[in-house]
LUMFISE-447919 format. One record per residue (C-alpha): residue in one letter; x negated, y negated, z. Coordinates in pm, 1 decimal, always signed. Layout:
! LUMFISE-447919
  rest         x         y         z
     A         X         Y         Z
...
! end
This chain:
! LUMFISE-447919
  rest         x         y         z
     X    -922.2   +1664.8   +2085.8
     X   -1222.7   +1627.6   +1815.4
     X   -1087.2   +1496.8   +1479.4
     X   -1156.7   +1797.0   +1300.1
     X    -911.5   +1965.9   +1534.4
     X    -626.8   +1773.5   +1503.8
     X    -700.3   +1809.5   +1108.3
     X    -614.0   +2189.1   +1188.0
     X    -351.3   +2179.3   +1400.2
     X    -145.6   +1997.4   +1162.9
     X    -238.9   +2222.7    +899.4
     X    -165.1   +2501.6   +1109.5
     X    +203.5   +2341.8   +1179.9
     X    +284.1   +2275.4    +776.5
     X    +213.7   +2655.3    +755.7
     X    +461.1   +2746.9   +1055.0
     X    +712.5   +2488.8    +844.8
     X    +769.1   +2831.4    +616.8
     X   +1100.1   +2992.2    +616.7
     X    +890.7   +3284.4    +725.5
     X    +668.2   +3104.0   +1000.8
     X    +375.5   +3175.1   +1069.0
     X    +159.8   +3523.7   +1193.3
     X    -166.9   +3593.0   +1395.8
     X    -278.9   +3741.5   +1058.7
     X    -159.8   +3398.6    +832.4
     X    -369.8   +3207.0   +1073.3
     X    -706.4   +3414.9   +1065.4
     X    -685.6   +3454.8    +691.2
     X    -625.8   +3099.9    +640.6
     X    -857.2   +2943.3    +914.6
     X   -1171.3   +3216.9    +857.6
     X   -1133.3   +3331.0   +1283.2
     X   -1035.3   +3602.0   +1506.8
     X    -752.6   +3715.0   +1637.8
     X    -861.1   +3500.6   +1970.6
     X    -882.5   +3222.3   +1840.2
     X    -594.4   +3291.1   +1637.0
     X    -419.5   +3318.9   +1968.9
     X    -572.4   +2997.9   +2124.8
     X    -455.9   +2781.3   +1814.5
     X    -111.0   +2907.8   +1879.1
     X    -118.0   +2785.8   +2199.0
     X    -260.3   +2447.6   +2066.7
     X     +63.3   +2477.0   +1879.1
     X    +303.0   +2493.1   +2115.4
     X    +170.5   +2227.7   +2343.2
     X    +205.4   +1996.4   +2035.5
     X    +514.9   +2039.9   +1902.1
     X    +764.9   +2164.8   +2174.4
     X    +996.4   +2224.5   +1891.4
     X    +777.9   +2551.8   +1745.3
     X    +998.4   +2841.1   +1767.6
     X    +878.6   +3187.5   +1915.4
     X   +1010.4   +3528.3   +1770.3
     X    +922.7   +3877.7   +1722.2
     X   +1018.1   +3956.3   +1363.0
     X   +1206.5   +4257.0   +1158.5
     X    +806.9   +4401.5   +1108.9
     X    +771.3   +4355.5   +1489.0
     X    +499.6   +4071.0   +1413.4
     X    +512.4   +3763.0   +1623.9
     X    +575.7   +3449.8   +1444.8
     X    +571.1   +3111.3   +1515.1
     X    +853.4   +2879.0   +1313.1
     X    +829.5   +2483.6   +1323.1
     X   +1134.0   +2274.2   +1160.4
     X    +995.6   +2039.0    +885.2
     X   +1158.6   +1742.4   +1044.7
     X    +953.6   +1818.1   +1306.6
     X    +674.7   +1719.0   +1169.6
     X    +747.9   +1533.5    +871.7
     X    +610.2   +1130.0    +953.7
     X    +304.6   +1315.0    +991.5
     X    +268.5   +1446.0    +612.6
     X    +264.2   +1090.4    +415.3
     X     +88.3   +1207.8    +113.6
     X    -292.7   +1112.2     +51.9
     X    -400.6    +915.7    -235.3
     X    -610.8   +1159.0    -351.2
     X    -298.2   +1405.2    -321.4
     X     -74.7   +1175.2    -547.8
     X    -346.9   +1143.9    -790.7
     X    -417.8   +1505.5    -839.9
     X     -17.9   +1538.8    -882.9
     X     -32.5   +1269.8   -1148.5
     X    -354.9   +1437.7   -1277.4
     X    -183.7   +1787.2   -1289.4
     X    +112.6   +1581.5   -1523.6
     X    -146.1   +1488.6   -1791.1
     X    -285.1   +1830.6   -1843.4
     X     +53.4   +1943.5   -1852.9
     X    +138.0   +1736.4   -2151.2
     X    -181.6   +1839.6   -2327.4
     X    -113.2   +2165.6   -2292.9
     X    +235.8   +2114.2   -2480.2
     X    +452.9   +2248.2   -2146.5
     X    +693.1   +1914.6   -2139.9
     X    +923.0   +2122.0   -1963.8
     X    +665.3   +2168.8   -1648.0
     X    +548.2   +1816.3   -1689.6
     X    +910.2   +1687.6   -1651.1
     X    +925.6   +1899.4   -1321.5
     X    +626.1   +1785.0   -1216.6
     X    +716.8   +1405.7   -1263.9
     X   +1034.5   +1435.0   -1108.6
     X    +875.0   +1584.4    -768.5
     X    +603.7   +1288.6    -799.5
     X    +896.7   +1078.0    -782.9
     X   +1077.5   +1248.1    -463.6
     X    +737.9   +1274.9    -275.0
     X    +682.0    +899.3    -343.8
     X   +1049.0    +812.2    -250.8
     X    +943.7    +985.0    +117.0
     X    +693.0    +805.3    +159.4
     X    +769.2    +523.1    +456.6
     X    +754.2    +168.4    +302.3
     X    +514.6     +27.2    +494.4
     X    +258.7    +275.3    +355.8
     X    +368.1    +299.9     -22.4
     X    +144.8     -28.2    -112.2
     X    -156.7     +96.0     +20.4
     X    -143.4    +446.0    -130.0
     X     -68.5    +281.3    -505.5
     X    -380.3     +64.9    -466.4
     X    -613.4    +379.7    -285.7
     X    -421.4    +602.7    -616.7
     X    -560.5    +259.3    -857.6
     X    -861.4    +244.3    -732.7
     X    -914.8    +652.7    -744.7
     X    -792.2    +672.7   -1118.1
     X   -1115.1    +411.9   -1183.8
     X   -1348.8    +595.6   -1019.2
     X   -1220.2    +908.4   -1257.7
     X   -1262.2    +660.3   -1551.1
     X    -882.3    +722.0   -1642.2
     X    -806.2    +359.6   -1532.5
     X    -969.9     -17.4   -1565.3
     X    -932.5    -371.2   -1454.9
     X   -1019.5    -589.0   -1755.6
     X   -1051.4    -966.4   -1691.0
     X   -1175.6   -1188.0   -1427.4
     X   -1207.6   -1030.4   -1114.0
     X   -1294.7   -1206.7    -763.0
     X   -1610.5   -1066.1    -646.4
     X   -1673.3    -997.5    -247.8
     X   -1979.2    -813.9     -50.1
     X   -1925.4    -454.4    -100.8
     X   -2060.7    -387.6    +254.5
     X   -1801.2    -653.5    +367.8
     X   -1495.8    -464.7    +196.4
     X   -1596.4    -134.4    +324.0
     X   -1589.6    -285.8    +697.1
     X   -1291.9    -397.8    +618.6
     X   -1148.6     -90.7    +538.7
     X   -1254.9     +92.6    +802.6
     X   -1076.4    -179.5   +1071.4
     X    -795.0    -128.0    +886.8
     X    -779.4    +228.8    +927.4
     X    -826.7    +222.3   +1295.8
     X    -738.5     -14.8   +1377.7
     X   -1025.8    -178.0   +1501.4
     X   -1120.0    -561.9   +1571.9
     X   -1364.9    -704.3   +1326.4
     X   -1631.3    -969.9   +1350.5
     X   -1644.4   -1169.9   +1074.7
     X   -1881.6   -1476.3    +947.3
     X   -1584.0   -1662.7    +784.6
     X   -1653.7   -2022.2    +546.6
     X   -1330.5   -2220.3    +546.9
     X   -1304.9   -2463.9    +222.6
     X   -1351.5   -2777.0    +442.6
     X   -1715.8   -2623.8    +618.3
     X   -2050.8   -2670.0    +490.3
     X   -2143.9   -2323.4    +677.7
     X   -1990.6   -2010.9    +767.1
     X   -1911.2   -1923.1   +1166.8
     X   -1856.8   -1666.6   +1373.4
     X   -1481.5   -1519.2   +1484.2
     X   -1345.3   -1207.3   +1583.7
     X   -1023.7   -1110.9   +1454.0
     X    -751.9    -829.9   +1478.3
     X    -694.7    -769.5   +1096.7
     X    -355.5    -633.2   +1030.0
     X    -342.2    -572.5    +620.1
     X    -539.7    -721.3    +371.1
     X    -347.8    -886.6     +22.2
     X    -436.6    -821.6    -325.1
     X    -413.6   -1001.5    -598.4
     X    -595.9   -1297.5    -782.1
     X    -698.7   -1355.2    -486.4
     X    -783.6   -1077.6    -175.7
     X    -675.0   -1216.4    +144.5
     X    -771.3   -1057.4    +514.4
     X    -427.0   -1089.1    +717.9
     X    -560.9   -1111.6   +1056.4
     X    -536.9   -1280.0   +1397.9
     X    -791.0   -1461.6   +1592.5
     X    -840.1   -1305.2   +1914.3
     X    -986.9   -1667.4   +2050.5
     X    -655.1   -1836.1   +2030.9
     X    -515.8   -1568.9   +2238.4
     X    -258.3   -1314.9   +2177.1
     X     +14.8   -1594.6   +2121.8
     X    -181.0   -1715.8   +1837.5
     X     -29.4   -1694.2   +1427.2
     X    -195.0   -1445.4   +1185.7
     X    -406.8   -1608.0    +936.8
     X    -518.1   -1554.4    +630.4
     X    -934.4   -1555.3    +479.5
     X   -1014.6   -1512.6    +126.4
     X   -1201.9   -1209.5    +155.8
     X   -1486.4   -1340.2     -72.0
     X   -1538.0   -1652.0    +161.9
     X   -1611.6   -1383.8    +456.8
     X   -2024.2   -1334.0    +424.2
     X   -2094.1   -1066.4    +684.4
     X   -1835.8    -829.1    +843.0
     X   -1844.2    -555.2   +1137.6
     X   -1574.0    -289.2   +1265.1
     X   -1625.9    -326.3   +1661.1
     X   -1549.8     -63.2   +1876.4
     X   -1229.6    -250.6   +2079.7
     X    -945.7    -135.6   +1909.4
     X    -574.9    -269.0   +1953.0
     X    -227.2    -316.7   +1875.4
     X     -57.9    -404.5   +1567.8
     X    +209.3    -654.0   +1671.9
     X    +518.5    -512.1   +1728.7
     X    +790.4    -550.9   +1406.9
     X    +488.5    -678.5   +1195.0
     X    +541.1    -506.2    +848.8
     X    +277.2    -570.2    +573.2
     X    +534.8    -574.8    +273.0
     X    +791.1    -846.2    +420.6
     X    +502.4   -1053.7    +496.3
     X    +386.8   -1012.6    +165.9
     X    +714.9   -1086.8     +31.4
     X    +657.6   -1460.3    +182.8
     X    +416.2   -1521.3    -110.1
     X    +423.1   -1518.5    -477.6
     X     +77.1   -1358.4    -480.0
     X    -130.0   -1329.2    -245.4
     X    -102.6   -1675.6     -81.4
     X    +200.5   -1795.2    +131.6
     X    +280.9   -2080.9    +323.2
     X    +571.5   -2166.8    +593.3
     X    +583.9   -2490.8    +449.4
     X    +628.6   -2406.8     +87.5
     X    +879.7   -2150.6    +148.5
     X   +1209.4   -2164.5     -34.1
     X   +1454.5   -2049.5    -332.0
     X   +1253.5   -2061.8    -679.4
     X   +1446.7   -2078.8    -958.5
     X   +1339.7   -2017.4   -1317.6
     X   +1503.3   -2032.4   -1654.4
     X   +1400.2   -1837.2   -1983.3
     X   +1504.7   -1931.0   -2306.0
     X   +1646.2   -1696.0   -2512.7
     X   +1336.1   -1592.0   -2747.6
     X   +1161.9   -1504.3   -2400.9
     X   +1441.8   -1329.4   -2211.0
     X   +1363.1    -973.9   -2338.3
     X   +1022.6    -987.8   -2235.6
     X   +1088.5   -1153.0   -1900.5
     X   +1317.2    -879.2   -1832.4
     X   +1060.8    -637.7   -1833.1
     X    +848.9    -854.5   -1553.3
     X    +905.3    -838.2   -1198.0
     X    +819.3   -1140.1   -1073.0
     X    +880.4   -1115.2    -725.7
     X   +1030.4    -824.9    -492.9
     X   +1351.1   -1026.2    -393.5
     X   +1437.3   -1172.9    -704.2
     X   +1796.0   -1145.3    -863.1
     X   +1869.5   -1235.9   -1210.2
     X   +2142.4   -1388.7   -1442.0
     X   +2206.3   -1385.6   -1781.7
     X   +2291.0   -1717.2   -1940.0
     X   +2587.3   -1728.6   -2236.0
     X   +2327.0   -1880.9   -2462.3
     X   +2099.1   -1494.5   -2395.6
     X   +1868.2   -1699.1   -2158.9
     X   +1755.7   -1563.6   -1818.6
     X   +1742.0   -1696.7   -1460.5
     X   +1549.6   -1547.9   -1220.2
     X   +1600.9   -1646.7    -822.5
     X   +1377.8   -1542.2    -566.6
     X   +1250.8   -1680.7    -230.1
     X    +863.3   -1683.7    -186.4
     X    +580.4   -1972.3    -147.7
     X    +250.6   -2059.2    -342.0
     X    +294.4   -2290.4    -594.8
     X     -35.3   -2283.4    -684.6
     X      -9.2   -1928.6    -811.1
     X    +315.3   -1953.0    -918.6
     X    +144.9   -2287.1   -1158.9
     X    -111.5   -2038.2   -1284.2
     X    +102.1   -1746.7   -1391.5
     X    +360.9   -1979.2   -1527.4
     X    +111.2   -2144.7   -1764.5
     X     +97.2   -1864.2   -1976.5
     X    +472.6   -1865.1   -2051.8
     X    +434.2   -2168.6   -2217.9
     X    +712.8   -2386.9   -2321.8
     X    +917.8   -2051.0   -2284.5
     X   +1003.4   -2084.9   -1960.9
     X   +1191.6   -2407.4   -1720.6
     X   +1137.8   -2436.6   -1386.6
     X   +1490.3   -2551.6   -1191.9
     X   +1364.5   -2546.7    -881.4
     X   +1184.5   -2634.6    -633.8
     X   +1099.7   -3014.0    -785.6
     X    +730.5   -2990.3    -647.3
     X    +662.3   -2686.4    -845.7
     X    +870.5   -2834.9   -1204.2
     X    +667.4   -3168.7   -1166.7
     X    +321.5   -2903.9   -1154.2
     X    +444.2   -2686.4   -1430.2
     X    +600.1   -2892.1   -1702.4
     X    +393.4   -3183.0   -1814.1
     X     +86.4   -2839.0   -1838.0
     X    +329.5   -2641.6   -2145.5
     X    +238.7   -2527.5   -2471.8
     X    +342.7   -2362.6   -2710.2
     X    +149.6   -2074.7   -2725.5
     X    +122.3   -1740.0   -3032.3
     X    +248.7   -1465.1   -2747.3
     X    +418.6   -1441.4   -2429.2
     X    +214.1   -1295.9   -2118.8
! end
């Protein structure tokens, strides 16, 4: 079935989701076609989703009826979608309706608790990256810089997915080399890493990670293949403070506040699995299990003398001989 037709056909079963399903006459006004192909597209239906539901109704009109769970891990929400939702908010407060932009904000937030986790983290950096290309958002600061052409090959494995050949530069090689990989998600942060596997180590083989910008050429192949089964983007993540993890850093890190910082750390989440406890003296812990000191040395530079590092020793003996005492917290 051509693209454009499955495109239809699931648009044709969100209509039949209607308490009132869905008519020969619903499906030629909405689709622009005659009654034939009206028919044919029903058809289509049925042989997709053996759940659809066949009836003559009360006006002796056929209709066509599919339940919503049916088809609902099909209808994850576009980022273009979510922005025009968060778009239609805005206008809503300039016009002075709060009322209708309350309503509208609290069914942005039960369309975005739907969504399935392991797609949330792309659609919040598609809805970022939309918003800047509307010139509602920006990135100020230091930014790494990559091949454009590279990124949007990247991308578009991603989406299929599809293997990638890559002409990677590790930090220890003079020149860049040739490797095809099986890219699985791709890390933000100070730092954009390319999770993939390579596909000449074999199947058996750990996924790796290359800095994006160290990658000089880039092309989607035609092989596709198989995300490995129980890999999920976000846990992985989770191994890292950013966007860098390693097996052999990994481990409880534990860091203290004093209390002139703790109402501002509070407002920080530093790391998805982090807990927190508040001290008798109004300081703050915060516990969490992740790797990359390096990272972790970086952003905890800017909390100056603010903040103590109880754990792991590596990372205290990196962070505390660097503090200051600098005019504002991060």
């Amino acid at each position: 079935m051509a693209f454009s037709k499955a495109q239809e056909l699931l648009r044709l079963a969100m209509l039949a989701t209607g308490r009132r399903g869905v008519t020969l006459e619903d499906i030629q006004e909405e689709f622009s076609c005659s009654e034939r192909t009206a028919q044919r597209m029903t058809f289509a239906l049925q042989a997709a989703f053996p759940q659809t539901d066949y009836a003559i109704g009360d006006d002796r009109r056929a209709r066509w009826n599919i339940p919503a769970r049916a088809i609902a891990p099909l209808l994850t929400p576009s980022s273009e979608e979510l922005v025009a939702l968060a778009e239609a908010i805005v206008q809503l407060d300039h016009a002075g309706m709060p009322k209708e932009a309350a309503h509208a904000r609290s069914l942005e937030r039960k369309v975005r608790a739907l969504i399935p986790p392991d797609k949330g983290t792309k659609l919040d950096v598609d809805k970022e990256a939309i918003l800047e290309a509307l010139g509602h958002a920006a990135r100020p600061g230091p930014q790494p810089a990559a091949d454009e052409d590279v990124v949007e090959a990247i991308y578009e494995a991603l989406k299929g997915p599809n293997l990638l050949r890559i002409s990677y530069r590790k930090r220890d090689e003079d020149e860049p080399s040739e490797r095809i990989v099986a890219p699985h998600g791709l890390l933000l942060g100070v730092r954009r890493y390319l999770v993939a596997r390579d596909t000449g180590k074999g199947r058996e083989a750990n996924l790796r990670h290359y800095r994006v910008e160290e990658i000089y050429e880039a092309e989607m192949l035609a092989g596709s293949f198989e995300i490995d089964a129980g890999f999920n983007l976000k846990r992985h993540a989770e191994k890292g403070f950013g966007s860098y993890e390693s097996e052999r850093e990994f481990g409880e890190v534990v860091w203290r506040f004093t209390p002139d910082a703790a109402a501002h750390a509070r407002r920080f989440v530093f790391h998805p699995t982090q807990s927190t406890e508040e001290g008798e003296d109004g300081s703050l812990t915060v516990s969490f299990m992740a790797s990359g000191f390096l990272e972790m040395t970086w952003h905890l530079y800017q909390w100056g003398d603010a903040v103590e590092v109880l754990a792991p020793p590596r990372l205290r003996e990196m962070v505390h001989e660097y503090r200051r005492v600098f005019p504002a917290l991060p």
